[in-house]
PDB file as gemmi writes it, atoms N, CA and C in Angstrom:
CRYST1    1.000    1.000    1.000  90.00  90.00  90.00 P 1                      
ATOM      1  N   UNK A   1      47.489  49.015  60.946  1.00  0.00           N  
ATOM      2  CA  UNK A   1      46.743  48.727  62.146  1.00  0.00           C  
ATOM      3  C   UNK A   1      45.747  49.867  62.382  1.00  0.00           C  
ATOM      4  N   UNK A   2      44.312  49.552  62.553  1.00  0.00           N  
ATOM      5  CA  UNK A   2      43.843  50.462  62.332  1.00  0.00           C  
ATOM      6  C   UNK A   2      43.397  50.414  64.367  1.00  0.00           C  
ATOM      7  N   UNK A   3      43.741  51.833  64.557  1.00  0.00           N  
ATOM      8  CA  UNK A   3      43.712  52.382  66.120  1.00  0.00           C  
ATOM      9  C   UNK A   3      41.964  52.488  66.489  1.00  0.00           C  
ATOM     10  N   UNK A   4      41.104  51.907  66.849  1.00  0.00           N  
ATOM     11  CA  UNK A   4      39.770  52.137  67.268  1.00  0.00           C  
ATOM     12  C   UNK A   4      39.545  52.200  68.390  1.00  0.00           C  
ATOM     13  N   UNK A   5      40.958  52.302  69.412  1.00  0.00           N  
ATOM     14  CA  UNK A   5      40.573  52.442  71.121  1.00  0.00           C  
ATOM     15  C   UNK A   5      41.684  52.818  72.329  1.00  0.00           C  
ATOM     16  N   UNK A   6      41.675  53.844  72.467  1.00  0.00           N  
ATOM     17  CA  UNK A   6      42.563  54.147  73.873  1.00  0.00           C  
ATOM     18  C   UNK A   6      42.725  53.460  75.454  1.00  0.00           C  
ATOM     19  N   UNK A   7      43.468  53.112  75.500  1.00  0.00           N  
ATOM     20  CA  UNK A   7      44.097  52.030  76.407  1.00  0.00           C  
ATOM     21  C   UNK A   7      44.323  53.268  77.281  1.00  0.00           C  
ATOM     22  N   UNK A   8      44.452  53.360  79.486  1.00  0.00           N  
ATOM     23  CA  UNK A   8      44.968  54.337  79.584  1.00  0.00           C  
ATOM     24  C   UNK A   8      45.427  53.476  80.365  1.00  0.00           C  
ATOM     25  N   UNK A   9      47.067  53.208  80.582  1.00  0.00           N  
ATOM     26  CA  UNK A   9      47.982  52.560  81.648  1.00  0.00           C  
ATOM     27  C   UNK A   9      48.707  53.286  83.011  1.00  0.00           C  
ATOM     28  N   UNK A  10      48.565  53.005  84.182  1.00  0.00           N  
ATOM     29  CA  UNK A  10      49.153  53.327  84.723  1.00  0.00           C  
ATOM     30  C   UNK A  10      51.069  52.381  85.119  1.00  0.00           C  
ATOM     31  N   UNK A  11      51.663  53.148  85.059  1.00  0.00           N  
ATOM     32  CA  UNK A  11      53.425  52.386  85.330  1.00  0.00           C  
ATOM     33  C   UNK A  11      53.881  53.161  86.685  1.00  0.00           C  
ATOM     34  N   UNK A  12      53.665  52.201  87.190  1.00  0.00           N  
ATOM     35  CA  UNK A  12      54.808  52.212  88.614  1.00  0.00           C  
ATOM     36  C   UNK A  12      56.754  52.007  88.120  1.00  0.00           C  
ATOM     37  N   UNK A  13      56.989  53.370  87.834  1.00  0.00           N  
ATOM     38  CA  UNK A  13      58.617  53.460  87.883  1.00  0.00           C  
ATOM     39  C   UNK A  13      59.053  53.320  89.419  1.00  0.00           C  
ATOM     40  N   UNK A  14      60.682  52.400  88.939  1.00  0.00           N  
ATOM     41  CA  UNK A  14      61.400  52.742  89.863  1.00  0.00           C  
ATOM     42  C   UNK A  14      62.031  54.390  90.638  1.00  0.00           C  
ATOM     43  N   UNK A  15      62.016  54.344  91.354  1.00  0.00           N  
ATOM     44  CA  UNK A  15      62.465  55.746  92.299  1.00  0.00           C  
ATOM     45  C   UNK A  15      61.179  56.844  92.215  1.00  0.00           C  
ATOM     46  N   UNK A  16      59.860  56.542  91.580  1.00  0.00           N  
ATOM     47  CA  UNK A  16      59.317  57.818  91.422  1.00  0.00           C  
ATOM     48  C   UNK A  16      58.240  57.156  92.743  1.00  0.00           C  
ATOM     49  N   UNK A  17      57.501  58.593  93.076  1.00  0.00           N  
ATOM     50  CA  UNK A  17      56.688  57.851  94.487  1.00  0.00           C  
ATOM     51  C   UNK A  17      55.634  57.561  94.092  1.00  0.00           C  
ATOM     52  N   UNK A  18      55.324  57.901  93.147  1.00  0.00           N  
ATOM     53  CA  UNK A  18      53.458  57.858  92.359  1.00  0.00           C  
ATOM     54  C   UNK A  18      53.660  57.322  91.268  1.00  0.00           C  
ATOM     55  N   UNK A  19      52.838  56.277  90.822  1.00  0.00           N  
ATOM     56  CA  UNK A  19      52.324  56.467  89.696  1.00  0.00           C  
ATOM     57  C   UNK A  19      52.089  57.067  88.838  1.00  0.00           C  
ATOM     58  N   UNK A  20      52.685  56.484  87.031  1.00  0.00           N  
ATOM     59  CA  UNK A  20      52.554  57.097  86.293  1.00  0.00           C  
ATOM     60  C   UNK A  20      51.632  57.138  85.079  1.00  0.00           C  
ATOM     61  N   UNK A  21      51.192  57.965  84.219  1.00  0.00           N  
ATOM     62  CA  UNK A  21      49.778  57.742  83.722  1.00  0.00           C  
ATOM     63  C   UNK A  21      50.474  57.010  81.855  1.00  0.00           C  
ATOM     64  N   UNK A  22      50.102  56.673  80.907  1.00  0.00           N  
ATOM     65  CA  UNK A  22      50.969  56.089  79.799  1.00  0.00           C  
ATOM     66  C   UNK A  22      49.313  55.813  79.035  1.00  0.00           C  
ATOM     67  N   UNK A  23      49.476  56.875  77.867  1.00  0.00           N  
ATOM     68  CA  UNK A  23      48.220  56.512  76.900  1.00  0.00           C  
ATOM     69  C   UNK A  23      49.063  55.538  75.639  1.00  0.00           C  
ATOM     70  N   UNK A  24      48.169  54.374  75.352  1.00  0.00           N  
ATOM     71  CA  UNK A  24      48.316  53.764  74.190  1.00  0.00           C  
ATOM     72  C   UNK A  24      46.992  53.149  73.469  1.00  0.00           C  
ATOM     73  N   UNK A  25      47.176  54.306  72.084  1.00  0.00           N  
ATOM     74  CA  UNK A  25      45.935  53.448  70.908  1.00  0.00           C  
ATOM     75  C   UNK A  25      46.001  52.385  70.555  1.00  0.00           C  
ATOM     76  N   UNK A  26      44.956  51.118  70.397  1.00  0.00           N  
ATOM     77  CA  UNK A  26      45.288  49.737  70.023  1.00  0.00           C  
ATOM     78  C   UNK A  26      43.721  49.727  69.304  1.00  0.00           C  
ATOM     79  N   UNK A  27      44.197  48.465  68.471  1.00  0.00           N  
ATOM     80  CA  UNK A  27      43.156  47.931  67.273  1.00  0.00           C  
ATOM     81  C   UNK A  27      41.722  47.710  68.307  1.00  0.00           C  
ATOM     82  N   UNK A  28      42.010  47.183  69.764  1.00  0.00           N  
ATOM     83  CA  UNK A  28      40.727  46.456  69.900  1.00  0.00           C  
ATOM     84  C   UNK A  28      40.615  46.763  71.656  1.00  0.00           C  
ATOM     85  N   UNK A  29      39.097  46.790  72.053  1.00  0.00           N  
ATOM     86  CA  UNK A  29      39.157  47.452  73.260  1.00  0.00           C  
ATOM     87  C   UNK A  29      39.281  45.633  74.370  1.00  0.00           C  
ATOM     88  N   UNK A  30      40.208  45.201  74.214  1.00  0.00           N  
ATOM     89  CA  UNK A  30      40.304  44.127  74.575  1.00  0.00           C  
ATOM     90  C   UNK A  30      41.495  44.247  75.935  1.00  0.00           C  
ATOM     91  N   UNK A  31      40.960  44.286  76.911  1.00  0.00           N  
ATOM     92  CA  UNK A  31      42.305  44.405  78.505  1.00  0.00           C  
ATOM     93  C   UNK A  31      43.335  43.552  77.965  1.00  0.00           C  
ATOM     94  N   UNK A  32      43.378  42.425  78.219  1.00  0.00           N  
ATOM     95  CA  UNK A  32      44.483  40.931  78.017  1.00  0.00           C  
ATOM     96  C   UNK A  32      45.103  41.750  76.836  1.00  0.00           C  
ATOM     97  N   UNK A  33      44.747  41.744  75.378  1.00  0.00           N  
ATOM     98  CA  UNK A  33      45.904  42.133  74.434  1.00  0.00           C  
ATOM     99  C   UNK A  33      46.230  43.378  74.424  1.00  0.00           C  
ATOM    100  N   UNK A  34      45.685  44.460  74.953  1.00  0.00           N  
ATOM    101  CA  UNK A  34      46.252  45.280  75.139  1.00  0.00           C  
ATOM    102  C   UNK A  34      47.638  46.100  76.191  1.00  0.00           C  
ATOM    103  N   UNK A  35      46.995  45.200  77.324  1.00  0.00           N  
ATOM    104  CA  UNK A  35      48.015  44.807  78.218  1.00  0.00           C  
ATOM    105  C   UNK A  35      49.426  44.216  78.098  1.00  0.00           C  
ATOM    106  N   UNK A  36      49.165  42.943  77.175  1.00  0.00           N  
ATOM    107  CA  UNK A  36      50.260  42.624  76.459  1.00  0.00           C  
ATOM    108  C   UNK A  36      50.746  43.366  75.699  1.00  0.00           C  
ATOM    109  N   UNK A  37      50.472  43.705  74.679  1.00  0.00           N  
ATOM    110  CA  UNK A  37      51.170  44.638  73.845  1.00  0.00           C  
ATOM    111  C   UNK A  37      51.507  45.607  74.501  1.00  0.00           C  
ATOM    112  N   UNK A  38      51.495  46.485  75.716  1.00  0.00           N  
ATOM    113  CA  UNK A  38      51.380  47.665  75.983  1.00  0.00           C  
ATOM    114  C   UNK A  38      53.189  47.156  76.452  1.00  0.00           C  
ATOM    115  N   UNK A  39      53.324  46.008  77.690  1.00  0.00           N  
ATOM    116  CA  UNK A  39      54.249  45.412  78.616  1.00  0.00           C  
ATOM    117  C   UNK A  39      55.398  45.395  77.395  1.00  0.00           C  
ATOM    118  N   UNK A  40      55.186  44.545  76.569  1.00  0.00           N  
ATOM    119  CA  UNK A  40      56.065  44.189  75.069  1.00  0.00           C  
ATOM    120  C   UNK A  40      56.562  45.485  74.479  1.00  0.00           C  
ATOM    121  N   UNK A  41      55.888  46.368  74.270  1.00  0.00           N  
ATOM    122  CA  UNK A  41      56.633  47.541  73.645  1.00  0.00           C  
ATOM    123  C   UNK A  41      57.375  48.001  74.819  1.00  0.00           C  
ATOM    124  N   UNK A  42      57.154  48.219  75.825  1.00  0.00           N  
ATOM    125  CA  UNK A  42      57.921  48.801  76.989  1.00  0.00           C  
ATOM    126  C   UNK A  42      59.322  48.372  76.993  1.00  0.00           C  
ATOM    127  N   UNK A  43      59.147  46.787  77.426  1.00  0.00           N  
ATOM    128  CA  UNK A  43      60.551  45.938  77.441  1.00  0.00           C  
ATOM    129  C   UNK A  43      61.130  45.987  75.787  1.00  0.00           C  
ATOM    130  N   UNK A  44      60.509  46.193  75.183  1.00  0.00           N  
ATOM    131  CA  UNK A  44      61.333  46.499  73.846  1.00  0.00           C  
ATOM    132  C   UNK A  44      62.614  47.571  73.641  1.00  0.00           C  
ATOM    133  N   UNK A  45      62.401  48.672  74.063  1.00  0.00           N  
ATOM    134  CA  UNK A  45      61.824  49.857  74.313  1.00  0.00           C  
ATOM    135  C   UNK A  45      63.493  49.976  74.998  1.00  0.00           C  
ATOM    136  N   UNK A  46      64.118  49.221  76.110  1.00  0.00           N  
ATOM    137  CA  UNK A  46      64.871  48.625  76.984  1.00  0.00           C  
ATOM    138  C   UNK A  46      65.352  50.051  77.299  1.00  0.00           C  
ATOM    139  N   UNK A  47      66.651  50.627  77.039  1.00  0.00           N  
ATOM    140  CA  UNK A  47      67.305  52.082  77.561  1.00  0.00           C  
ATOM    141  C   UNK A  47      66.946  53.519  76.779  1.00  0.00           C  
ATOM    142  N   UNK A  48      66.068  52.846  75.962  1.00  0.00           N  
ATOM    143  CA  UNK A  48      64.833  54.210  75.524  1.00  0.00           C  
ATOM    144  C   UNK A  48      64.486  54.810  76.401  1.00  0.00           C  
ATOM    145  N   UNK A  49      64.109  55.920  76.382  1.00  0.00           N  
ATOM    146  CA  UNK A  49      63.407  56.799  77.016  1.00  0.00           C  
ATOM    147  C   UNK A  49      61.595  56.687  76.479  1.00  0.00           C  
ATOM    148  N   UNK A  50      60.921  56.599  77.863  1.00  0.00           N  
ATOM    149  CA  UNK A  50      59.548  56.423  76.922  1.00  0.00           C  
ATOM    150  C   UNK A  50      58.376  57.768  77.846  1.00  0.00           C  
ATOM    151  N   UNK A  51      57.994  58.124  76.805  1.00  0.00           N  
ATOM    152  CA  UNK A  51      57.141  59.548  77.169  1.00  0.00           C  
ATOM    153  C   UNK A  51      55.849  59.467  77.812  1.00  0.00           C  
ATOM    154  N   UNK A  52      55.927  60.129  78.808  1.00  0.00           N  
ATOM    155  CA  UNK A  52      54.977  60.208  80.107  1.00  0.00           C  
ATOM    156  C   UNK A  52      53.753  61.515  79.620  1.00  0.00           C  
ATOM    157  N   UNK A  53      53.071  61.437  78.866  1.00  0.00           N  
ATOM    158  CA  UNK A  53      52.834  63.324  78.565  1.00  0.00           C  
ATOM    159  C   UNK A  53      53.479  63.871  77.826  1.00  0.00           C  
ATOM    160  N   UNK A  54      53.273  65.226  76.871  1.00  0.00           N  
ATOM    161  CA  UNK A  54      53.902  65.873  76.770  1.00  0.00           C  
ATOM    162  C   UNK A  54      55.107  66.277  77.337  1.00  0.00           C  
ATOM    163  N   UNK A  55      55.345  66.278  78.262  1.00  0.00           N  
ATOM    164  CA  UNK A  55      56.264  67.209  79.338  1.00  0.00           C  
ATOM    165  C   UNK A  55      57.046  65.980  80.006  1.00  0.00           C  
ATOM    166  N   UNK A  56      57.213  65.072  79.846  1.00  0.00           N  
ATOM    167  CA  UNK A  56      57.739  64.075  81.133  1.00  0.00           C  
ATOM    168  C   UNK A  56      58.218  63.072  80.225  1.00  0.00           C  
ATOM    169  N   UNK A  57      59.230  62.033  80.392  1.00  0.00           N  
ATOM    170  CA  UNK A  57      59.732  60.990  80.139  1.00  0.00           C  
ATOM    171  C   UNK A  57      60.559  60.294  80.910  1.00  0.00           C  
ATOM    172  N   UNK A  58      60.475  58.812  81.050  1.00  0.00           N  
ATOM    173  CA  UNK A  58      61.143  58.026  81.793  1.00  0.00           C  
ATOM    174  C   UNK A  58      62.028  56.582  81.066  1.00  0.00           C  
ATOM    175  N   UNK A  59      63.305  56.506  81.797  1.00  0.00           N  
ATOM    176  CA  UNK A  59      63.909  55.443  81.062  1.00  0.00           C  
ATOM    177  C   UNK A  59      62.809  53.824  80.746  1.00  0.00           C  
ATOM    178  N   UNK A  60      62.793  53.253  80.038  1.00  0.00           N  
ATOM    179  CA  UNK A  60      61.998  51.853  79.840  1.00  0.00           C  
ATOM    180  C   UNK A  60      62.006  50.742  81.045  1.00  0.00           C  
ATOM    181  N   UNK A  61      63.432  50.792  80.994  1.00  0.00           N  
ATOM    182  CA  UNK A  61      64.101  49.573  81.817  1.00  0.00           C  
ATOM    183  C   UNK A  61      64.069  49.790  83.422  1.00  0.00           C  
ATOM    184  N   UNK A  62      62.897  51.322  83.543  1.00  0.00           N  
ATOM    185  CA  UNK A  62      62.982  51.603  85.151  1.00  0.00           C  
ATOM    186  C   UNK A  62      61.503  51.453  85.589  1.00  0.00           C  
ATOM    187  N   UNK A  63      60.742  50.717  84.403  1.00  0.00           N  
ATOM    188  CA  UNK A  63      58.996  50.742  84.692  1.00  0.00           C  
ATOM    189  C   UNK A  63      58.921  48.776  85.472  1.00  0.00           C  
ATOM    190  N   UNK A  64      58.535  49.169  86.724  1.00  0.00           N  
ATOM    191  CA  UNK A  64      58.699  47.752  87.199  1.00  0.00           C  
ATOM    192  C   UNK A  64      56.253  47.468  87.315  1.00  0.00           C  
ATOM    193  N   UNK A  65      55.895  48.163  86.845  1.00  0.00           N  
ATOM    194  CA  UNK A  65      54.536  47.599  87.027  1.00  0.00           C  
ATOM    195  C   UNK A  65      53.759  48.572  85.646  1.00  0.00           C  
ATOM    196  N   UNK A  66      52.729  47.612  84.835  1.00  0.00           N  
ATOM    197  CA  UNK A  66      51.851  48.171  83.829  1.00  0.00           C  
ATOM    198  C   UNK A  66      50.592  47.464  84.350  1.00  0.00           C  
ATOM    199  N   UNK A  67      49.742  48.666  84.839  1.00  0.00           N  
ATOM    200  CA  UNK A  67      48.555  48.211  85.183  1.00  0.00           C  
ATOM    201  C   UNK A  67      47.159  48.515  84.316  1.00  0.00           C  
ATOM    202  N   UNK A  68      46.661  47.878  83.412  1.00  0.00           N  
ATOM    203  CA  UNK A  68      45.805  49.041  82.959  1.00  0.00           C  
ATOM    204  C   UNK A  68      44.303  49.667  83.656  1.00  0.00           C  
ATOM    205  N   UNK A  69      44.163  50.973  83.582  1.00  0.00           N  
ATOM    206  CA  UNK A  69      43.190  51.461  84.107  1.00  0.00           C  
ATOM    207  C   UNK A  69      41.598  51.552  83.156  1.00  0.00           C  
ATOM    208  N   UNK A  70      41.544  51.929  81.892  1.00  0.00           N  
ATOM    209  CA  UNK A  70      40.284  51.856  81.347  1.00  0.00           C  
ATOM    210  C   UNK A  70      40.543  52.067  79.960  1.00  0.00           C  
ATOM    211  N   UNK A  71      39.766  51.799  79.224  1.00  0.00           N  
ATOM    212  CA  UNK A  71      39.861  52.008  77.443  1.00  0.00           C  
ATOM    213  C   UNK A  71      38.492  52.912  77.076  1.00  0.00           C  
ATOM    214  N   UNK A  72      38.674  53.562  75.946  1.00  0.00           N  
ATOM    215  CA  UNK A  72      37.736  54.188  75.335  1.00  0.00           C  
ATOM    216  C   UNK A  72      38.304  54.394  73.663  1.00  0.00           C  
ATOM    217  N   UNK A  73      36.667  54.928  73.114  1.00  0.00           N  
ATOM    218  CA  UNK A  73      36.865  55.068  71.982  1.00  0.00           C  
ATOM    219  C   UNK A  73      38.165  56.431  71.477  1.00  0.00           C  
ATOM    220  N   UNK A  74      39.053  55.864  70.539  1.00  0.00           N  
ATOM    221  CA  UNK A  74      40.057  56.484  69.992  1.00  0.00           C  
ATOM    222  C   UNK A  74      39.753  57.617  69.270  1.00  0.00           C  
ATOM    223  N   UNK A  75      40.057  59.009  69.591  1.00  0.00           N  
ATOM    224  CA  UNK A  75      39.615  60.208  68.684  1.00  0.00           C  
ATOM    225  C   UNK A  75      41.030  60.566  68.256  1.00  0.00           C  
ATOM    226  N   UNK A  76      40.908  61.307  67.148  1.00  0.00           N  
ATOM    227  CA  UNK A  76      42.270  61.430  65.765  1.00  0.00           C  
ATOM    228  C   UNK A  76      42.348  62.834  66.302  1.00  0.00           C  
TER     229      UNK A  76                                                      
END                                                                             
């Protein structure tokens, strides 16, 4: 899969008061499939822990909203 675009999501976890920020590279700067795919790996994902940043991580199964905020071109 070749990565040509940064997705930047925001996830509303349970118990946290803010919003959280969630980068994902995808093939195509397309909202709808990226969105999908973004929701799908999450619920995949189920009592994983999934990484917020460097520094931060949150259980899967505690993200009750994926909103996405903007895409840009993907740098390596």
């Amino acid at each position: 899969m070749d990565r040509k675009h940064l997705h930047t999501f925001q996830l509303v976890v349970e118990g946290l008061p803010e919003p959280r920020t969630f980068l994902m590279p995808f093939e195509t700067d397309d909202v709808i499939q990226a969105t999908d795919a973004c929701s799908r790996y999450i619920a995949r994902q189920e009592d994983d822990f999934l990484p917020l940043g460097a520094d931060q991580a949150v259980r899967a199964n505690r993200v009750l909203l994926v909103r996405h905020v903007r895409v840009e071109p993907f740098e390596e």
